[in-house]
Every structure is written in structure tokens, then in C-alpha cells.
Backbone as CSV, one residue per row, in Angstrom:
resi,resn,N_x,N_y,N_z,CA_x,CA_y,CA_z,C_x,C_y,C_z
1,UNK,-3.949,-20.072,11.592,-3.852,-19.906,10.139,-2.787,-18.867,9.812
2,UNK,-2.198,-19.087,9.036,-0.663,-17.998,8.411,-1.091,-16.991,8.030
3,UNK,-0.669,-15.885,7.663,-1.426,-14.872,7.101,-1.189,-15.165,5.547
4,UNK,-0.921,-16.182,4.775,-0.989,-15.983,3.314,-2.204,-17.252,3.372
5,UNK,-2.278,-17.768,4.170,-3.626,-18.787,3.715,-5.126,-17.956,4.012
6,UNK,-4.236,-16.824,4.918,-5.913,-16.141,5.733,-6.269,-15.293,4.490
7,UNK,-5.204,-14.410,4.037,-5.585,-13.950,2.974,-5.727,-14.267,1.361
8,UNK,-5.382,-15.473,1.418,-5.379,-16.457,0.253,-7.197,-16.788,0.052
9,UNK,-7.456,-17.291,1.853,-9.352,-17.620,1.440,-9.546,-16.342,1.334
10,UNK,-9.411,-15.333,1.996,-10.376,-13.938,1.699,-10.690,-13.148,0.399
11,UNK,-9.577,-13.198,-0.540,-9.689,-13.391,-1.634,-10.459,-14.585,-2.529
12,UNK,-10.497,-15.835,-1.873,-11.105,-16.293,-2.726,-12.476,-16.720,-2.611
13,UNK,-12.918,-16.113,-1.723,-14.323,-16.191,-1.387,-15.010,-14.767,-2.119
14,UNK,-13.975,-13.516,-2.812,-14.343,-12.839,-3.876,-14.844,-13.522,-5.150
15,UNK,-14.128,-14.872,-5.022,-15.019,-15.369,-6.391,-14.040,-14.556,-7.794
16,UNK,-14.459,-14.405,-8.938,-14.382,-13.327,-9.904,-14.068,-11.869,-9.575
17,UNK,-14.829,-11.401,-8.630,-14.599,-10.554,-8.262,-13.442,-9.971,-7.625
18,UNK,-13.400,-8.430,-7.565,-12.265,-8.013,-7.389,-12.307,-7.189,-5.774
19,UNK,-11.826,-7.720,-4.089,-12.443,-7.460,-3.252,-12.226,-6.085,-2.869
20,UNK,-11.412,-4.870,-3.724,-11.240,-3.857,-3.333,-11.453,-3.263,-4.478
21,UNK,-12.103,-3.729,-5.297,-12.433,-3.192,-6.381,-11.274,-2.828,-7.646
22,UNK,-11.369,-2.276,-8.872,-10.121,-2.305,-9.712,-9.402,-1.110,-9.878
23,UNK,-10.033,0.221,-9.645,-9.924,1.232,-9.382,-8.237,2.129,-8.538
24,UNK,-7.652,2.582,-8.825,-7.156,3.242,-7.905,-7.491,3.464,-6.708
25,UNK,-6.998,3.440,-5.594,-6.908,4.242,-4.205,-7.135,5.588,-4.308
26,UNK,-7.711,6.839,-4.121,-8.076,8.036,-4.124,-7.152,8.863,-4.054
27,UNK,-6.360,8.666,-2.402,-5.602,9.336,-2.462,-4.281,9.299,-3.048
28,UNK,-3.766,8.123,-3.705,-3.057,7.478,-4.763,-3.138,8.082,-5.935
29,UNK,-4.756,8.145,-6.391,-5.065,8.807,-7.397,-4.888,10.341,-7.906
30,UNK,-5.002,10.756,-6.679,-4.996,12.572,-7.406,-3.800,13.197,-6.702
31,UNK,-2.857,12.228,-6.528,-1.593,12.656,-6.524,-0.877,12.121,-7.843
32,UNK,-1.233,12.502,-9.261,-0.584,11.304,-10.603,0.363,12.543,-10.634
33,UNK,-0.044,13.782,-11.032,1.346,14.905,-11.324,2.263,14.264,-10.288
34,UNK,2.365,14.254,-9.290,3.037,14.500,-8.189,4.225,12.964,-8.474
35,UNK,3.544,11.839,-9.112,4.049,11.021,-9.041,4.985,10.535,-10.083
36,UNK,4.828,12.172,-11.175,5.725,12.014,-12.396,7.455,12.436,-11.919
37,UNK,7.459,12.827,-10.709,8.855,13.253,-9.966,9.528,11.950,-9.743
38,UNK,9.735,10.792,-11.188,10.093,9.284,-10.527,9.930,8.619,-11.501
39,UNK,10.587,7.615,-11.606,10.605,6.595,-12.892,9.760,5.447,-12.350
40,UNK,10.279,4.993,-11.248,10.673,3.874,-10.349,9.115,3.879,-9.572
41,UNK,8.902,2.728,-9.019,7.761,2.588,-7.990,7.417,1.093,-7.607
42,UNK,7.306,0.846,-6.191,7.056,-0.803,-5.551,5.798,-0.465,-4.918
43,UNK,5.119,-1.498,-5.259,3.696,-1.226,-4.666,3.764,-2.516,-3.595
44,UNK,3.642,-2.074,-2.059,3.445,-3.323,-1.114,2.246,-3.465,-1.351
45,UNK,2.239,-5.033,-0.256,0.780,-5.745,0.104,-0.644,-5.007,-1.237
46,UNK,0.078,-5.302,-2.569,-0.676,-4.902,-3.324,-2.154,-5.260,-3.724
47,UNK,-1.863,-6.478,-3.171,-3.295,-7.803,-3.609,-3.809,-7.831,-4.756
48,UNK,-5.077,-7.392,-5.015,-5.076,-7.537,-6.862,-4.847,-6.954,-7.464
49,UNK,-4.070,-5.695,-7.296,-2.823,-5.250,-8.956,-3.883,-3.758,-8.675
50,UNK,-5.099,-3.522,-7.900,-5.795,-2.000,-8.449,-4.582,-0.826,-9.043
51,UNK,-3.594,-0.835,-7.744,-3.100,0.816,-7.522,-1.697,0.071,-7.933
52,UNK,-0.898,-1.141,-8.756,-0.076,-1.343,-8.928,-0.190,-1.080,-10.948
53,UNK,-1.344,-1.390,-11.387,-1.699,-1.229,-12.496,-2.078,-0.116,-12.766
54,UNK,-2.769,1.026,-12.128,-2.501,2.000,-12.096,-1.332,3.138,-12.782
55,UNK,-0.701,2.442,-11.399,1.065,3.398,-11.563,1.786,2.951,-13.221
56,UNK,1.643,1.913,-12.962,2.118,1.577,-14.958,1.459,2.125,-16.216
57,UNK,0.335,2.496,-15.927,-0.852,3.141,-16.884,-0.298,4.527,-17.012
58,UNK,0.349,5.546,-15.579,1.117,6.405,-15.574,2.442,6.305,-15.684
59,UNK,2.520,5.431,-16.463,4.230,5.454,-17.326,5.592,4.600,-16.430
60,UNK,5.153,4.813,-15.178,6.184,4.142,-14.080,6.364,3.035,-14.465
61,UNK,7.368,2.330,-13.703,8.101,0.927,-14.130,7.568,0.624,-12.739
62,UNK,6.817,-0.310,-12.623,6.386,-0.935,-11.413,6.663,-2.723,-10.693
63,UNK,6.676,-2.480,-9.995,6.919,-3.757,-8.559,5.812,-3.981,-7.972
64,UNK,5.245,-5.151,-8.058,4.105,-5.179,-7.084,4.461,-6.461,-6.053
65,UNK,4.820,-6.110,-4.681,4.772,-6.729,-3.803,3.421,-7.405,-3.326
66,UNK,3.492,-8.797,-3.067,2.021,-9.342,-2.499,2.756,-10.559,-1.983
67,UNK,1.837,-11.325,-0.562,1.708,-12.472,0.251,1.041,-13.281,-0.722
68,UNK,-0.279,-12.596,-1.016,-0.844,-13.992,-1.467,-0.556,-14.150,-3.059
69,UNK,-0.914,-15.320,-3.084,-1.249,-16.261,-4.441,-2.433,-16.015,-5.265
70,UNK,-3.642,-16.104,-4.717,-4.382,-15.950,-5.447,-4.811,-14.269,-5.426
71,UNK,-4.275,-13.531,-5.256,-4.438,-12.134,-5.273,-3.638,-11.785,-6.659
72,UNK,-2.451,-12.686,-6.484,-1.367,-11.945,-7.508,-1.612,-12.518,-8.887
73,UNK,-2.434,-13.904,-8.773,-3.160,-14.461,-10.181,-4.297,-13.537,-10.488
74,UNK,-4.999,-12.935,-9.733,-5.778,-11.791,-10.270,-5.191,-10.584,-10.882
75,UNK,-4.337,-9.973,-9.980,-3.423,-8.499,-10.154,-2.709,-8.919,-11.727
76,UNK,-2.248,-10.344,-12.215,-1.810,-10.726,-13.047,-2.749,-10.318,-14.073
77,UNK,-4.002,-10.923,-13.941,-5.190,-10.783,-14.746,-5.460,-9.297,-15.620
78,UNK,-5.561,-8.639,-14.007,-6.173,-7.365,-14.412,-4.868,-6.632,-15.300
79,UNK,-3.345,-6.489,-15.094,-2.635,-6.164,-15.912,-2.839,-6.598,-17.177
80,UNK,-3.171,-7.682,-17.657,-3.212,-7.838,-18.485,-4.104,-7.497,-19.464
81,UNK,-5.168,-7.288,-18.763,-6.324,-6.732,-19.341,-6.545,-5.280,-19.840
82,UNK,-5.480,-4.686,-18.710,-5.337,-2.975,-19.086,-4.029,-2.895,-19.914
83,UNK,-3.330,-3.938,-20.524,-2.527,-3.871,-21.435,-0.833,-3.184,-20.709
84,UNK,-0.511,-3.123,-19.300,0.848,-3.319,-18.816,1.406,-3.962,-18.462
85,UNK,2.589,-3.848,-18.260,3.797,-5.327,-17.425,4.335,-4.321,-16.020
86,UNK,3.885,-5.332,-15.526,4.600,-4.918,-13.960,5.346,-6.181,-13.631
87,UNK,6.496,-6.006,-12.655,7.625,-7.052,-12.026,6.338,-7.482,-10.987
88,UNK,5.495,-8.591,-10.979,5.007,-9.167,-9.554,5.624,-9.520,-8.939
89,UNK,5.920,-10.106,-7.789,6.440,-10.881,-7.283,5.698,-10.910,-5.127
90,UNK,5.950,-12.396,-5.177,4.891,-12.908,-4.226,6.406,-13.089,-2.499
91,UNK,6.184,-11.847,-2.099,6.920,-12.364,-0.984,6.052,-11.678,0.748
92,UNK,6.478,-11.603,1.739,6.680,-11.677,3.032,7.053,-10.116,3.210
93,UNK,6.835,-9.467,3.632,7.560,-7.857,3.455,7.739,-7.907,4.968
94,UNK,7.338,-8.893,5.601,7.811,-8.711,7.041,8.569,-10.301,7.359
95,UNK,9.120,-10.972,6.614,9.903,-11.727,6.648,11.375,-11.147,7.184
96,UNK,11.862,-11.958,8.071,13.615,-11.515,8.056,13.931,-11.634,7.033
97,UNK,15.159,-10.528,6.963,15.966,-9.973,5.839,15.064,-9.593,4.642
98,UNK,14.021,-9.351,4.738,14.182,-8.673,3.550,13.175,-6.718,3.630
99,UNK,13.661,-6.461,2.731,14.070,-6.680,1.404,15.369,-7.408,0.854
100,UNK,15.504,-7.972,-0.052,17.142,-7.972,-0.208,17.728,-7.366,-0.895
101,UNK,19.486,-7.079,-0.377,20.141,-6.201,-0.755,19.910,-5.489,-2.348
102,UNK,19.560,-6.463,-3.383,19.307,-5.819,-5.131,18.216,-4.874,-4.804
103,UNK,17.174,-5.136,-3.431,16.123,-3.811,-3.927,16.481,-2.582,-3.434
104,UNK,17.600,-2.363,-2.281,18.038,-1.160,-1.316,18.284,-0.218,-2.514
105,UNK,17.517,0.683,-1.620,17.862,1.976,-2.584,17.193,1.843,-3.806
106,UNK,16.580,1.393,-4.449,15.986,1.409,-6.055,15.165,2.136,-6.373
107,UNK,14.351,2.466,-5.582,12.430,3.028,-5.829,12.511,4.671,-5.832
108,UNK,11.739,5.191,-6.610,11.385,6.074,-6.781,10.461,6.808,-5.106
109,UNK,9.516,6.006,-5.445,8.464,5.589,-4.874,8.154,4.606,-4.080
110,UNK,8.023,4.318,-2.933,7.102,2.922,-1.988,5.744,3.508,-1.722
111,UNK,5.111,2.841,-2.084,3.838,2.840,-2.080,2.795,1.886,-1.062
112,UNK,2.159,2.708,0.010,1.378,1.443,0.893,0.219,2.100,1.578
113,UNK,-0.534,1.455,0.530,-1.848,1.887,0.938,-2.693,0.672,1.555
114,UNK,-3.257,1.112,2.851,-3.719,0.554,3.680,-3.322,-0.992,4.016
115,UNK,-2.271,-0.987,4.276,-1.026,-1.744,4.829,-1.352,-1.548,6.327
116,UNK,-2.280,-1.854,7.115,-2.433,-1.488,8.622,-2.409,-3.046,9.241
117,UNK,-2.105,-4.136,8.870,-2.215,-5.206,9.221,-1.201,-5.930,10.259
118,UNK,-0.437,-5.173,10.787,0.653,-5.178,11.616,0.484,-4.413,12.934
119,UNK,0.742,-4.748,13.861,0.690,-4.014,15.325,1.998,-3.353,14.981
120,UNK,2.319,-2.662,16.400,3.420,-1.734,16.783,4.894,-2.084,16.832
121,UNK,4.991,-3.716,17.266,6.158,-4.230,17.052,6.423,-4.571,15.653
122,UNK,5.269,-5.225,14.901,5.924,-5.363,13.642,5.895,-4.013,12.632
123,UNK,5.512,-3.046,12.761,5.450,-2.128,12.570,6.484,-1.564,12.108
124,UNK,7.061,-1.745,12.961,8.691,-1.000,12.797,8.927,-1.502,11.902
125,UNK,9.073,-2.542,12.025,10.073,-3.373,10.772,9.339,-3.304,9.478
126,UNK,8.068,-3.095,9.947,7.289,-2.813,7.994,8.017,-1.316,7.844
127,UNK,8.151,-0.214,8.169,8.135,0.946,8.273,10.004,0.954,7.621
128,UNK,10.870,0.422,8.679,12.076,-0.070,8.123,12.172,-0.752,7.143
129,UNK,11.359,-1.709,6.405,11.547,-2.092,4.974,11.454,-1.472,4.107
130,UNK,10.520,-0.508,4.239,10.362,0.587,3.416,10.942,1.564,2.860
131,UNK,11.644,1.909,4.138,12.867,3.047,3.915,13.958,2.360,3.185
132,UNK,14.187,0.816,3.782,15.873,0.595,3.228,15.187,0.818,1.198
133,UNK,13.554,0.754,0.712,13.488,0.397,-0.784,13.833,1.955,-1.280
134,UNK,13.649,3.104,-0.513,14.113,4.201,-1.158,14.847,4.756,-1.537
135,UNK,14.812,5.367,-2.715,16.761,5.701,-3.210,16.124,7.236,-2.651
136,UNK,17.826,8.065,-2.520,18.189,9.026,-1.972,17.123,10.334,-2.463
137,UNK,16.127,10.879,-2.051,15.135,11.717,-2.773,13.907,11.524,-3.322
138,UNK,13.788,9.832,-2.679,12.777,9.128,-3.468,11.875,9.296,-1.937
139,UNK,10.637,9.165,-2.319,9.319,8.903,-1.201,8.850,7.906,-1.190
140,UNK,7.942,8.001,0.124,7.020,7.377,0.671,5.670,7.943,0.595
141,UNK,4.464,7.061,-0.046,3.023,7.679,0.211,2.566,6.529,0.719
142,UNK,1.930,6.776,2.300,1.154,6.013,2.878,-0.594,6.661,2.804
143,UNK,-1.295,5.608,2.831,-2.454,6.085,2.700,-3.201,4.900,3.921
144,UNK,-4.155,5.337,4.566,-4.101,4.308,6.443,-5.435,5.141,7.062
145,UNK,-6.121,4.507,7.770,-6.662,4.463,8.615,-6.706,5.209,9.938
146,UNK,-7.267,6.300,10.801,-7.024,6.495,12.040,-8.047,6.103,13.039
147,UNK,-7.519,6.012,14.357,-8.551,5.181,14.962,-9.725,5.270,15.178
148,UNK,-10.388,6.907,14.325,-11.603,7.080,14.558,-12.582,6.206,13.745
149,UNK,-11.556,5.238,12.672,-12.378,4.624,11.661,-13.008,3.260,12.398
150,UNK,-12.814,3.000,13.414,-13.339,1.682,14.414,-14.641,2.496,14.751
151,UNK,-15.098,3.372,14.740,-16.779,3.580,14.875,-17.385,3.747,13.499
152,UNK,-16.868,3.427,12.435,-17.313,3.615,10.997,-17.254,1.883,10.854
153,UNK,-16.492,1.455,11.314,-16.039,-0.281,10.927,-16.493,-0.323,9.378
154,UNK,-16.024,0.594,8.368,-16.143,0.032,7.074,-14.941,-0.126,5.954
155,UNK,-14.065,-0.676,6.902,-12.925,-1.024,6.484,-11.635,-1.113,7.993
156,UNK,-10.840,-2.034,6.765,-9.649,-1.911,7.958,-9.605,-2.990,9.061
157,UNK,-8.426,-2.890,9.493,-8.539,-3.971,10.776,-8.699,-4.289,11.734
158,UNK,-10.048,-3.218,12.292,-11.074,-3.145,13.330,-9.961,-3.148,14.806
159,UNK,-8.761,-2.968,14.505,-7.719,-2.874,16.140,-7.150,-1.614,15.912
160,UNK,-7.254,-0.927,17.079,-6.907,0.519,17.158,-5.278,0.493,17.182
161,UNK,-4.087,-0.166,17.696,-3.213,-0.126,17.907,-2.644,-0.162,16.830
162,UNK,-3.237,-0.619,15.529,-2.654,-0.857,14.165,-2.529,0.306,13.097
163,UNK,-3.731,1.309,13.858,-3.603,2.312,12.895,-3.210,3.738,13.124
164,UNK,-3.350,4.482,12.604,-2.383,5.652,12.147,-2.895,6.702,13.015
165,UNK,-1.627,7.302,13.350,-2.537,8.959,13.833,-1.121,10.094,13.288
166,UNK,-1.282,11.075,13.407,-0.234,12.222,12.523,1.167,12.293,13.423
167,UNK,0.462,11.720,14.767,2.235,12.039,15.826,2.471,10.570,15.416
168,UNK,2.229,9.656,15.522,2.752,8.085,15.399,3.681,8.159,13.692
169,UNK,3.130,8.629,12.653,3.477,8.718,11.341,4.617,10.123,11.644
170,UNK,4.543,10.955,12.096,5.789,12.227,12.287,6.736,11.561,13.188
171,UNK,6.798,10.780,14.407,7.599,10.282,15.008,8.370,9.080,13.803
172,UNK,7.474,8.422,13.428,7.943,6.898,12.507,9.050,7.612,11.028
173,UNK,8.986,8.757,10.678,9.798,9.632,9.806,10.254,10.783,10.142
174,UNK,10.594,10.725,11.412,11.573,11.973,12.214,12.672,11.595,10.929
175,UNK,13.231,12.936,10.676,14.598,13.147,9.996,13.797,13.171,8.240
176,UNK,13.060,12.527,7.955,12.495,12.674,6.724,11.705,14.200,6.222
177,UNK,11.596,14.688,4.790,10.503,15.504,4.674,9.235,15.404,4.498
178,UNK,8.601,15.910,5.540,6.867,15.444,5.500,5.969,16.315,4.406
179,UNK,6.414,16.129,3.482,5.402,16.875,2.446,4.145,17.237,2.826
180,UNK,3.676,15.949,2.871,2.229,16.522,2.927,1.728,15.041,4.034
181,UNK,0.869,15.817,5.208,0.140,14.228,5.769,-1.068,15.390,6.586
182,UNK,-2.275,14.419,5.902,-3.507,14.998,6.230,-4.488,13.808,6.872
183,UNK,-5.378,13.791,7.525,-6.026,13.111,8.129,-7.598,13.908,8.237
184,UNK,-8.759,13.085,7.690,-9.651,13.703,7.131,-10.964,12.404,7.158
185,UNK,-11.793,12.654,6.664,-13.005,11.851,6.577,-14.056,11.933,5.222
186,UNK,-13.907,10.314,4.117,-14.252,10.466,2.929,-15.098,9.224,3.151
187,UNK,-16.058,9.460,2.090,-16.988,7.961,1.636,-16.318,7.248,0.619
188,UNK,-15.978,5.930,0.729,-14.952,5.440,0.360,-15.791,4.308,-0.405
189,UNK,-15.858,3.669,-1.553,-16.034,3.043,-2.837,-15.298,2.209,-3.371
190,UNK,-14.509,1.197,-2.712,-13.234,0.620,-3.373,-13.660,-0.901,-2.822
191,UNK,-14.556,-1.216,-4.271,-14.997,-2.696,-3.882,-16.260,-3.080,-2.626
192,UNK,-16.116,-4.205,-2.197,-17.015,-4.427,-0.963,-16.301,-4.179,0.111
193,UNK,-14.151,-4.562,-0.060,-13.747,-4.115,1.387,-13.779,-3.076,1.927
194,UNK,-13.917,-1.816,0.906,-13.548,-0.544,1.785,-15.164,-0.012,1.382
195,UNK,-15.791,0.103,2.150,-17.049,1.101,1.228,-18.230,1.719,2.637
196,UNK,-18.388,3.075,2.308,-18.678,3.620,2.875,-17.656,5.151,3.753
197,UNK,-18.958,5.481,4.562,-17.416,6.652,5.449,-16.679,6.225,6.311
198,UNK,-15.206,6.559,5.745,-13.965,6.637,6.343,-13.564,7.774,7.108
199,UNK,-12.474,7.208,8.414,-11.366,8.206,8.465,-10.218,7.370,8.231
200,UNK,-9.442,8.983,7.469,-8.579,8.294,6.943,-7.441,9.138,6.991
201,UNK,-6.075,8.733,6.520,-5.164,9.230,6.859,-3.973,9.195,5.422
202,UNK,-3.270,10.635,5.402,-2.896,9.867,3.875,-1.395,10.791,4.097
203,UNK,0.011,10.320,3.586,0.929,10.801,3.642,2.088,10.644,2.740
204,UNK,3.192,11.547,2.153,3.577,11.610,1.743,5.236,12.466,2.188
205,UNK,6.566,11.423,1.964,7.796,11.670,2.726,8.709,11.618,1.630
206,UNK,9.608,12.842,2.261,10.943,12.198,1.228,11.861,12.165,1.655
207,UNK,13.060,10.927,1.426,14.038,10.555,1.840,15.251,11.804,1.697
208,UNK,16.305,12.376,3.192,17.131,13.095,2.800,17.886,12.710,1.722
């Protein structure tokens, strides 16, 4: 199965419902001052619009990157409902070539929260898409998983190789500024996918 049909049923076996709930991401959330340093912002592997609708509610001009279809007819939904316009758009973030060249450099902000769905080889290249979306001074906030969260199994993609630890994320942005990257343990509330205690991992970079 492809990964836009895998995550096409997983979503739609939410039904109405929203599978990560509508809410902001936490640590997304109580970084909003922090995120007024920026016009600009692309939200990856967004799925239903929570933390992409969000960022527009805080004034940003937003991008919401997503695979699936029926995620982005929801994320559609819920914008609409909280009364913003965000650019959707339904692509592959680990497709060759892209991003393409119109997005290099644009973003304020890339935004990817719990984006762990990639091993080590594709990794890179998620990690490299990312960077080519940042303009010169603009960041990165990742928000992820570390492998202690496979004895919590209440979220995430139950494979240790996929997720985060503070040397893997300091090596993956050697040459960048590491503002801030903390790794910690919260009870987590975001829908039926994420719920319960986490470890978790949350970071924030800025491009020289």
C-alpha cells in the first residue's frame, strides 16, 4: 500500500472526527511570541489543518503541506470553520525534486511536527527539504518523538530508528543555530492519535 492510500484509510476510519484532534501541538503552541519573528510559515505532513490553522489565527500567511486527500478535505473544513485562508496544497515532501525551485528560500518558518515517518535514509532528504524552504534567518521547529516513547507506545511510529534523540537532531543542523532543543516527558491530549504520556522531543533552528 503507498503511503497516501495508507494514510488516506487512517484518516478515514476517523469518520467526522478529527484523528489528532483540532487543537494546536503544545509545543507549537507556547512558542506564538516566538513565532511573531516571521510573516511566512509551511506547515509539513500537516494532515487535518490543527497546527496549520493555528499559525493563520496568529496572523502568519500559511502553507500547508499534506500527502493525503482526505486529510486536506478536512484541514480545508476546519479552516474554514475558524474563519482563515491558508495555501493547501497536496504533495510528496519526499518525492524527487522537490520542493520546487518557487518555494527555495521563502518561509519564515518550516514547521514539522511529528513528521517521524521516515527512517534514516529518507531522512536526510526530509531534513534537506526543509532547509532548501528556509529563507536566510528563517527557522526550523521540529517537535518528534525519542526512543524512549516505544515503552509509552502512545503515539508515533512504534520504530526506534525513526525517531529523534538531541545528538541525531545537533548532528542533522551542524552549522545552524540551535536555539532551543529540549527533550522531556508530557501527557499528551491531541485526539485519539497522540494521547497519553509521552517522550518527546521539541526543537527550534535558525538558518545562518
Amino acid at each position: 500500500m503507498s503511503q497516501e492510500k495508507r494514510w488516506n484509510a487512517r484518516y478515514q476510519d476517523a469518520g467526522d472526527d478529527y484523528l489528532f484532534g483540532t487543537e494546536p501541538n503544545h509545543f507549537l503552541a507556547h512558542r506564538a511570541g516566538l513565532l511573531q519573528n516571521g510573516r511566512t510559515a509551511v506547515c509539513l505532513a500537516d494532515g487535518e489543518g490543527r497546527n496549520s490553522v493555528w499559525l493563520a489565527e496568529q496572523g502568519l500567511q500559511v502553507t500547508a503541506v499534506e500527502l493525503s486527500t482526505v486529510a486536506l478535505e478536512k484541514a480545508r473544513r476546519l479552516a474554514a470553520g475558524r474563519g482563515v485562508t491558508i495555501d493547501f496544497l497536496q504533495a510528496d515532501m519526499l518525492a524527487p525534486g522537490w520542493p520546487p525551485a518557487p518555494m527555495h528560500g521563502v518561509f519564515d518558518w518550516v514547521i514539522g511536527i511529528f513528521i517521524q515517518f521516515t527512517g534514516p535514509e529518507e531522512r536526510v532528504r526530509q531534513f534537506a527539504a526543509m532547509k532548501q524552504l528556509v529563507c536566510r534567518g528563517g527557522r526550523i521547529l521540529l517537535q518528534g518523538y525519542t526512543p524512549k516513547q516505544i515503552e509509552y507506545a502512545t503515539g508515533g511510529p512504534g520504530i526506534p530508528e525513526n525517531l529523534y534523540t538531541p545528538e541525531l537532531l545537533r548532528e542533522a543542523f551542524a552549522g545552524w543555530e540551535i536555539e532551543e532543543l529540549i527533550d522531556y516527558e508530557e501527557d499528551v491530549a491531541e485526539g485519539r492519535g497522540h494521547k497519553g504520556r509521552s517522550a518527546l522531543i521539541g526543537m527550534v533552528a535558525r538558518k545562518p
